[in-house]
C-alpha positions in Angstrom: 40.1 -61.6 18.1 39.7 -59.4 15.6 39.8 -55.9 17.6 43.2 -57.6 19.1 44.7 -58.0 15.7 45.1 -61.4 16.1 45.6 -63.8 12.9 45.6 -67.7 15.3 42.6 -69.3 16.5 41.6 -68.6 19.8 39.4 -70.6 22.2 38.0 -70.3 25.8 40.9 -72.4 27.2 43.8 -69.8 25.2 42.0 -67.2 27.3 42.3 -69.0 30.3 46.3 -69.5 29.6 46.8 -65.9 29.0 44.8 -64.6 32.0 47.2 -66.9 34.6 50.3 -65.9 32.7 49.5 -62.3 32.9 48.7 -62.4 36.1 51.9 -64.6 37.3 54.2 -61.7 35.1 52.6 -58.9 36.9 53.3 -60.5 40.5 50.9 -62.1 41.7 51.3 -65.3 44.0 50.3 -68.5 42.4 48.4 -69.5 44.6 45.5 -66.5 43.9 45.9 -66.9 40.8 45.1 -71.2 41.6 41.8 -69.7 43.2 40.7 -67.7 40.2 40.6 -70.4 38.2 38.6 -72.9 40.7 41.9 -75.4 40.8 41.9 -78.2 43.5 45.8 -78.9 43.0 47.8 -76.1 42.4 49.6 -78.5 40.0 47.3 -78.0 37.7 47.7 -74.3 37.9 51.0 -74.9 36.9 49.9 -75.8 33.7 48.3 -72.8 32.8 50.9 -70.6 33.6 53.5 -70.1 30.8 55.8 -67.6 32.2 57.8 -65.5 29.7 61.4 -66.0 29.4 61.7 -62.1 29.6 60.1 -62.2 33.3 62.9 -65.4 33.9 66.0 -63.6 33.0 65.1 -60.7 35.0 64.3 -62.6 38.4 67.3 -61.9 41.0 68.4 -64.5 42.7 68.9 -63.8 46.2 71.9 -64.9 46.3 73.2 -62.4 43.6 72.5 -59.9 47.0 75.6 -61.3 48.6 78.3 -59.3 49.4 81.6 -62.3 49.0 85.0 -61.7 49.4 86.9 -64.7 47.6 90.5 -64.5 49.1 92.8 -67.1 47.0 94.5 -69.6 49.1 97.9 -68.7 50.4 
């Protein structure tokens, strides 16, 4: 905590928080990151993973990808 700089309190569990959502921002799939942390139901990897709303608004959809022509009735 203290080499980090960090002022909150910090417990095994915040770790374990941290770790999934880093992983899930850098790419990888949820469900490696389900087996890293020994979870049955990937539900409850779910809960772990608090995804940053950075990584949200910069997620394409694919369906931003389409080319559309809109021709206005006639």
């Amino acid at each position: 905590m203290k080499a980090a700089g960090l002022t909150k309190r910090v417990t095994l569990h915040t770790l374990r928080h941290s770790f999934a959502t880093h992983l899930l921002e850098n790419g990888t799939d949820i469900r490696i990151i389900q087996v890293l942390l020994g979870h049955n139901n990937l539900s409850s990897t779910a809960r772990y993973t608090q995804v940053a709303t950075d990584t949200i608004r910069a997620t394409q959809s694919p369906l931003d990808r389409l080319s559309l022509e809109v021709t206005p009735p006639g």
